[in-house]
N, C-alpha and C positions, 0 to 999 in steps of 0.2 A: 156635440151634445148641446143643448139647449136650457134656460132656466127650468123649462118647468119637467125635465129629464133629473136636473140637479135636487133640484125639491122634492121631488120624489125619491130619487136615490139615499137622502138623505131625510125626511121627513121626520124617521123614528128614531134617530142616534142620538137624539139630546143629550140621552145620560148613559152613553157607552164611554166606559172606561177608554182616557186615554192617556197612558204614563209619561208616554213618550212626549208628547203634545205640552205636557205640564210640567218635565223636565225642561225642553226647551224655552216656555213660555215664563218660567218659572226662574231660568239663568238671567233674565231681562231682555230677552227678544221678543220685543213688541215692539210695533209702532208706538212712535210715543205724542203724535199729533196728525193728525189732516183724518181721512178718512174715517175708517168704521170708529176708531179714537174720539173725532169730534161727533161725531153723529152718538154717541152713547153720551158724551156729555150734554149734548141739547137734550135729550133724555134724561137723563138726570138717572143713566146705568154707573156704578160703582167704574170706575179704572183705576185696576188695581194688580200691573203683574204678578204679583208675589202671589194673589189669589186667582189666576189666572183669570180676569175680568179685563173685559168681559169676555164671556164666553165664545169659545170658534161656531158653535152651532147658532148664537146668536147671531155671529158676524154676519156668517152664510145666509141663516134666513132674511136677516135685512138685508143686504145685498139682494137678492133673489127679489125679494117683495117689491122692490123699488124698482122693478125690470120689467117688463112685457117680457110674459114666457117662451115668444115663442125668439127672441135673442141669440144670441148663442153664447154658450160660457165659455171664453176662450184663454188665449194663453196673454189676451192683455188682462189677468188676473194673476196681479204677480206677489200678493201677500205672503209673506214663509209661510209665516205661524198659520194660516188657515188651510194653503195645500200639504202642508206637512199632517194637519188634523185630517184633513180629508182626505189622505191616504192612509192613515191608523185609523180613522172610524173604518174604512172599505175593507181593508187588510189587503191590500192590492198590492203594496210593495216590500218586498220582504224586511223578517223585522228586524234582522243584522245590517242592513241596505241598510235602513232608518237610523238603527244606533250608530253606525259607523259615521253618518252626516250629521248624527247629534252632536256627536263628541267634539268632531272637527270647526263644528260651530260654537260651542262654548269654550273648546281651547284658543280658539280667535279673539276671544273680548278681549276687550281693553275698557282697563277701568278708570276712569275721570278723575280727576281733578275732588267733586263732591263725592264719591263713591260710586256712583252709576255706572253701566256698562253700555259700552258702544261697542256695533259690530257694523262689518262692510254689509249692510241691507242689500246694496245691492249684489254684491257679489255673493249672499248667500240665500238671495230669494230665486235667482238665477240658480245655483245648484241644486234646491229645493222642487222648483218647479222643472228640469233635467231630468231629477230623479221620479217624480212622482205625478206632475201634468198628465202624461200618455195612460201612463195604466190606469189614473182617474178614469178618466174620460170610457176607456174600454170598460169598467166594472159600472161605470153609470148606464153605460149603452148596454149591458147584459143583463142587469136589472131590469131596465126601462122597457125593455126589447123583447121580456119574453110572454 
């Protein structure tokens, strides 16, 4: 699949419920520096997990905007919190599947020293995009493709 497959696929879900996405988002799994994190603050977008800020459909279209469409969106996209949105906005991966990875994600935190919560990022953007990458990709090419 390619950016401008993914923009399309996703164009209209700005404001589709996503529980799952803000539960997750919401236990404190977020990036908390570099990427789409700095790039909302030179914008001068809210970062605020607890309000889930900024938004995954955000993320995504900047992301995307910043790309020649004709790219490919691949699996060096390894943000949780954004494939995990972008298999709940799709409904591509079932939704026991999801809660089952939610759970075992937030049973992982470990909570610091000031209150915050850290989780192995990598070890669970890894089982995130495992679970959810592939069937992306197939509901964006079915969309896109017909």
């Amino acid at each position: 699949m390619n950016i401008k497959q993914v923009k399309t696929a996703f164009s209209s879900k700005e404001n589709t419920p996503c529980p799952l996405t803000e539960k997750l988002v919401n236990a404190g799994y977020q990036q908390t520096s570099g990427g789409y994190i700095e790039r909302a603050k030179k914008e001068n977008i809210e970062v605020n997990f607890n309000k889930n800020l900024p938004s995954q459909y955000w993320h995504l279209m900047t992301y995307c905007n910043s790309r020649n469409e004709t790219c490919t969106f691949g699996k060096s996209i390894v943000c949780g919190e954004l494939i995990f949105w972008m298999a709940e906005v799709l409904e591509c991966v079932p939704t026991d599947e999801m809660e089952k990875l939610l759970i075992e994600i937030k049973n992982s935190r470990v909570t610091t020293d000031n209150g915050t919560f850290q989780y192995d990022r990598k070890k669970w953007n890894k089982a995130i995009q495992n679970l959810c990458f592939d069937k992306i990709a197939e509901k964006v090419l079915e969309i896109t493709e017909k």
